[in-house]
GUSEDO-791458 format. One record per residue (C-alpha): residue number from 1; x, y, z; chain. Coordinates in steps of 0.25 Angstrom, whole numbers, plus 5000, padded with zeros to 4 digits. Layout:
NUM:X:Y:Z:A
...
! end
This chain:
1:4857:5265:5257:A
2:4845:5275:5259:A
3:4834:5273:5269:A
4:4823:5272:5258:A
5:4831:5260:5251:A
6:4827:5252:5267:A
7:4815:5260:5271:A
8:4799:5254:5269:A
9:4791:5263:5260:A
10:4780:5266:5261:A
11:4778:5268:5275:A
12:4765:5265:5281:A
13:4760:5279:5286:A
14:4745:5281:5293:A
15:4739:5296:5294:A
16:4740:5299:5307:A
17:4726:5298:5311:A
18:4726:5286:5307:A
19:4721:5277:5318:A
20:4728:5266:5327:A
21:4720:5254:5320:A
22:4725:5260:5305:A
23:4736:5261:5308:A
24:4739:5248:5315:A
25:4731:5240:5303:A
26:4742:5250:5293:A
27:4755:5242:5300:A
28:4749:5227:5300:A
29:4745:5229:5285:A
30:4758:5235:5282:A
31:4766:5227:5292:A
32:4772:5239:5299:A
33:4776:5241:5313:A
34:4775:5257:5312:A
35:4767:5268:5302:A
36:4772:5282:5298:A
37:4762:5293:5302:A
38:4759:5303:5291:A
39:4751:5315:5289:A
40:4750:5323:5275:A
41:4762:5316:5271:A
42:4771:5318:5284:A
43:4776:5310:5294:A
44:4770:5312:5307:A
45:4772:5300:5315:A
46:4776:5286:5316:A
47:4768:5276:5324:A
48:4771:5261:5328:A
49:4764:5247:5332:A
50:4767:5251:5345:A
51:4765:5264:5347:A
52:4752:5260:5343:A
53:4751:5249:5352:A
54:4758:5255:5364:A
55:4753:5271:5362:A
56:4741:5269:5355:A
57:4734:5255:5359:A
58:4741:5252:5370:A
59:4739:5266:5377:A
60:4724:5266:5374:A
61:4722:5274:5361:A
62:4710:5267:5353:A
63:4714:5262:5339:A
64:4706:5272:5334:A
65:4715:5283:5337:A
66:4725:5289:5328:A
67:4740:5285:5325:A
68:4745:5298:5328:A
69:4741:5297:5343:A
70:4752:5286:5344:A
71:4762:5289:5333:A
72:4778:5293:5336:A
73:4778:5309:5329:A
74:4794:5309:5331:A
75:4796:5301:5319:A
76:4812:5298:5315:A
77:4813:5297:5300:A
78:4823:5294:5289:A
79:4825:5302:5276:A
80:4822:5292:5263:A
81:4837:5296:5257:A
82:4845:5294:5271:A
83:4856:5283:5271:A
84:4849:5269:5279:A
85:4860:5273:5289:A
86:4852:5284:5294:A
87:4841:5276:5296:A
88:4848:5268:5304:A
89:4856:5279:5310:A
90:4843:5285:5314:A
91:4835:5271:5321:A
92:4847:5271:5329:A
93:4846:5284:5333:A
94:4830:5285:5336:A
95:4827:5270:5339:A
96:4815:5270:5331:A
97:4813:5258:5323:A
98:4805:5264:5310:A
99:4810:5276:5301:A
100:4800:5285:5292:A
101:4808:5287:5279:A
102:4804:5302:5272:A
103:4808:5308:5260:A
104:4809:5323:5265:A
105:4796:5323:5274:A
106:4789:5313:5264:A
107:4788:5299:5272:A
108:4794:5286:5260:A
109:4795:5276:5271:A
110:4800:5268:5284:A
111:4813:5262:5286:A
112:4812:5252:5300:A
113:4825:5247:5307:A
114:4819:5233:5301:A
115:4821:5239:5286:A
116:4834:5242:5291:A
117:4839:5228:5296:A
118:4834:5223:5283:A
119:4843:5230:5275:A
120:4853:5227:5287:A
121:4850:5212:5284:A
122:4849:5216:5268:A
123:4864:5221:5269:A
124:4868:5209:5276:A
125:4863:5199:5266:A
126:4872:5207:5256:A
127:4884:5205:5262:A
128:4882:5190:5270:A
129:4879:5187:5255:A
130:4892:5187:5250:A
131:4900:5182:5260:A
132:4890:5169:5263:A
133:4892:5166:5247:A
134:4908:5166:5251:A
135:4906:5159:5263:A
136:4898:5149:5256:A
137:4903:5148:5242:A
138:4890:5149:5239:A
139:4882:5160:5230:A
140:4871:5165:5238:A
141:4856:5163:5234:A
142:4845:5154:5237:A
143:4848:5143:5249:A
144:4850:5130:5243:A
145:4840:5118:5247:A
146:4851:5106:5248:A
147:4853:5097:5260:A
! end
């Protein structure tokens, strides 16, 4: 399986002047934890809730001030056609949490260690499946309302 069958795409990227309040207003209407930085169609950074919070907020930066003053520039990244093991080859290796997905140098998405547990838990409904029909005689589907 290749990484852009689990990653989420589009990603939610912000210029990088972008300010603070933008950019935290862009992750609750999106519902993310994290945006991608891009400039002219390249990646440039990746910044977090917490970077926000912590480097930004927290350290006494106005919301005014632009994402790039508290945005990770060493970004790990995953190629679209890599196998999903390298993805999880290389959390393991970096301990981040969120992958930018490129084609070449063009970004197509992010794959998160939560869109990997869900194809983890996608997998194992596949095999539990079978082997609950045999354990209980019973064709899987729909719970049944009986006493």
């Amino acid at each position: 399986m290749k990484v852009s069958e689990v990653m989420t795409a589009p990603a939610v990227a912000v210029p990088p002047h972008e300010t603070l309040t933008e950019v935290t207003r862009r992750m609750s209407g999106s519902g993310v934890g994290s945006v991608l930085v891009v400039e002219d169609g390249t990646l440039r950074g990746i910044v977090t809730d917490r970077d926000i919070a912590v480097r930004g907020l927290g350290a006494g930066l106005p919301p005014t001030a632009a994402v790039d003053a508290v945005m990770s520039a060493e970004v790990v990244t995953v190629d679209a056609a890599d196998d999903v093991q390298t993805a999880y080859r290389t959390f393991r290796r970096s301990g981040v949490r969120r992958l930018p997905v490129l084609d070449g140098h063009r970004l197509v998405g992010v794959v998160t260690i939560d869109d990997l547990l869900l194809d983890v838990f996608r997998r194992l409904a596949d095999l539990l499946g079978p082997v609950a029909w045999s354990v209980l005689r019973e064709p899987p589907g729909p719970p049944s309302h009986a006493p």
